[in-house]
N, C-alpha and C positions, 0 to 999 in steps of 0.2 A: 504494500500500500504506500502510496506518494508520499501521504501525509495521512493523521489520523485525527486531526482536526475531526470533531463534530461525526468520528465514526461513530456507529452506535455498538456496543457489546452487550452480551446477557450470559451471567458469571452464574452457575448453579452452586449451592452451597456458599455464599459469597458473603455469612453473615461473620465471618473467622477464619483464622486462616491463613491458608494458600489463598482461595475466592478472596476476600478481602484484600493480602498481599496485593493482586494482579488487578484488585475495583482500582486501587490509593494508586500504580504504576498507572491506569488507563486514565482516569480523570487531571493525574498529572501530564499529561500528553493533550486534554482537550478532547477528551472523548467522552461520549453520552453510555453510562454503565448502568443498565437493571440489574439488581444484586436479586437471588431466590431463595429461600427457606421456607422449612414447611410451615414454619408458625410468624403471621404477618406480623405481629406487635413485635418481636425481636429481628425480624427482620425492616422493620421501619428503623428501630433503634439502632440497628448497623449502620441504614442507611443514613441516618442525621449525622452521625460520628462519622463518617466520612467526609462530609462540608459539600462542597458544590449542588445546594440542593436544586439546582435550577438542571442539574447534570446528571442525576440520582433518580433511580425508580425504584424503590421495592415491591416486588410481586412473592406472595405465599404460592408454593408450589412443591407438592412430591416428587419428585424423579420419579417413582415406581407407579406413577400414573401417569399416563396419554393424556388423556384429558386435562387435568393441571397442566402440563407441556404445552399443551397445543393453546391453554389458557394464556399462560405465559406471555407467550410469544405473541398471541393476541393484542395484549397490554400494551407491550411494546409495539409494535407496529402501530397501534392507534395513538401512540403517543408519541412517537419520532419518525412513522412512515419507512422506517428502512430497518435491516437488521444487517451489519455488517461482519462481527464475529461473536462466536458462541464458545466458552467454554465449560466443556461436561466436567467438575470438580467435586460435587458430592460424591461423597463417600464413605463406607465406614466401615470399620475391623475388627472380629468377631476369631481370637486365637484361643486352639485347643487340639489337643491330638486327633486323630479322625477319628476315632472310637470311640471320642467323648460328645466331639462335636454336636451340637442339638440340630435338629431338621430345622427351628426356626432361625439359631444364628446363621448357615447354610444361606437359608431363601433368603434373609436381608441383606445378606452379600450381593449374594449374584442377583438380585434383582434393582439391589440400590447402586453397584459398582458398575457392574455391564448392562443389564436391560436400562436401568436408570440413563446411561448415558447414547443407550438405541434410541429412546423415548425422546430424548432433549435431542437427540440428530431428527428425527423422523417430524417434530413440529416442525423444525428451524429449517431444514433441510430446503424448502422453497425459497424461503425468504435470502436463504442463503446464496441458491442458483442464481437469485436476480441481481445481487450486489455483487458477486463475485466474489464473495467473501472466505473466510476463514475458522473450522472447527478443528478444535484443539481439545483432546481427552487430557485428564490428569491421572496418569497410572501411576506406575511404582516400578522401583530394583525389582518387588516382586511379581513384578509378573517377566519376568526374565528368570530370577534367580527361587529356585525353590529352599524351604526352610521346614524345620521340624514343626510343628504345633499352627504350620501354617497352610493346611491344606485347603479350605474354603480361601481364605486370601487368595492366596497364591491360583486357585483355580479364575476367580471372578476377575483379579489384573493379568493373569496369562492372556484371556478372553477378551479382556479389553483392550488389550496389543493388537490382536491381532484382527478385530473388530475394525478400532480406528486403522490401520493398513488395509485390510479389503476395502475401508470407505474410501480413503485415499485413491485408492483404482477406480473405485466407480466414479470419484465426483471430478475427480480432475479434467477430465473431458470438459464439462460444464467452468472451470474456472474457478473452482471451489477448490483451496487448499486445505490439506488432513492434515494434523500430526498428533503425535502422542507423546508428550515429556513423565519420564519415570523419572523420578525424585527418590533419592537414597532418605537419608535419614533430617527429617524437618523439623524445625521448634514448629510444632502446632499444637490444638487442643486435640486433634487426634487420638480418640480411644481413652477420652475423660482423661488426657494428659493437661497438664497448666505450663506453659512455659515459661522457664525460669534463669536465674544465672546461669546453671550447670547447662545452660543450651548453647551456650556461645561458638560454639564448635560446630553446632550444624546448623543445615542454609536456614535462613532466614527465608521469610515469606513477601520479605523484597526483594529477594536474590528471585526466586519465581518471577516476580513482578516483571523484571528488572529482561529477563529470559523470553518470557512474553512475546514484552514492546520490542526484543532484536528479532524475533518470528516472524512481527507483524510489517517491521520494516527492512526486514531482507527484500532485495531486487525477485520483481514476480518472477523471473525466471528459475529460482532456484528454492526448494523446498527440500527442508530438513524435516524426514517425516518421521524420524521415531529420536530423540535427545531422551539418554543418559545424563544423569547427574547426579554428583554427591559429593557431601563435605570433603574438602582438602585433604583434610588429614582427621582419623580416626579417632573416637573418645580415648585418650589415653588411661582418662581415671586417676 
């Protein structure tokens, strides 16, 4: 993209974060950002705390519903006319050995990690064709790299690699860039974490931000469709 002036984004999960990280990098560029969560009052209240409210939308929204999605993206379009990039970043993580595993932490994986971000392509996915725009999943190391007690994980960001890459092939025809950044180890709230001093070592959720805005302003000719990343150097403890 040229310029990202007055683009418009719509960040799922966008109430903390990584989501939040890449709202505070887009509105600092001058870009128009709907933040989504499932519950509107705390997802207002992100969106105040970010400032630019003339630049800020919040919409309540499942991932694991179509219909919230397709709501979503409703909002937006009736309220800025265009949708320029989407980012699928809801997510959550449910670890245990596979034999302990419950059926329900299972289904809110794979349906909040991979269906959740089918759902947010399958609204946007138009609006996306016309702008020429750009979806971008937030996966993980693991969906590369498997781990013990991480067999749901590890199944739901495998799937979601390789998800966002098949979209990649499909949509590029149309002018529609895919990619999917797997992120090592993040100071977020992730999995009822609080980030603290002992975080100092791992990226930051403006180092995301930060990752983004170089995505969005790489030359159209060239797409980096699946980015590795992780802290420099390891907790040493």
């Amino acid at each position: 993209m040229s310029s990202l002036q007055d683009k418009v984004a719509y960040i799922t999960g966008g109430t903390k974060g990584i989501g939040y990280g890449v709202a505070q990098a887009m509105l600092e560029m001058g870009m128009r950002v709907a933040i989504s969560g499932r519950h509107l009052e705390a997802t207002q209240k992100a969106a105040t705390s970010l400032g630019y409210s003339d630049r800020v939308l919040a919409v309540a929204s499942d991932v694991t519903n179509l219909q919230d999605e397709n709501n979503a993206v409703k909002q937006i379009l009736e309220k800025w006319g265009q949708l320029d990039v989407v980012l699928a970043n809801a997510g959550v993580g449910n670890f245990g050995a596979v034999d302990t595993l419950s059926e329900d932490a299972w289904k809110q994986m794979i349906d909040t990690n991979l269906t959740g971000a089918f759902f947010t392509l399958k609204a946007s996915v138009e609006a996306l064709k016309k702008s020429e725009g750009y979806y971008i999943t937030l996966a993980s190391l693991a969906g590369t790299n498997f781990f013990a007690q991480g067999a749901g994980y590890n199944a739901s960001k495998f799937g979601l690699v390789g998800f966002t890459q098949a979209a990649m092939l499909d949509l590029r025809k149309y002018g529609v860039k895919v990619s999917t950044i797997m992120p090592g180890s993040v100071a977020t709230y992730f999995n009822d974490h609080i980030p603290n001093d002992k975080d100092a070592w791992k990226i930051q959720p403006e180092d995301i931000g930060k990752l983004v805005i170089d995505l969005l302003t790489m030359h159209p000719r060239t797409l980096p469709s699946k980015i590795e990343v992780r802290p420099t150097r390891p907790d040493l403890k």
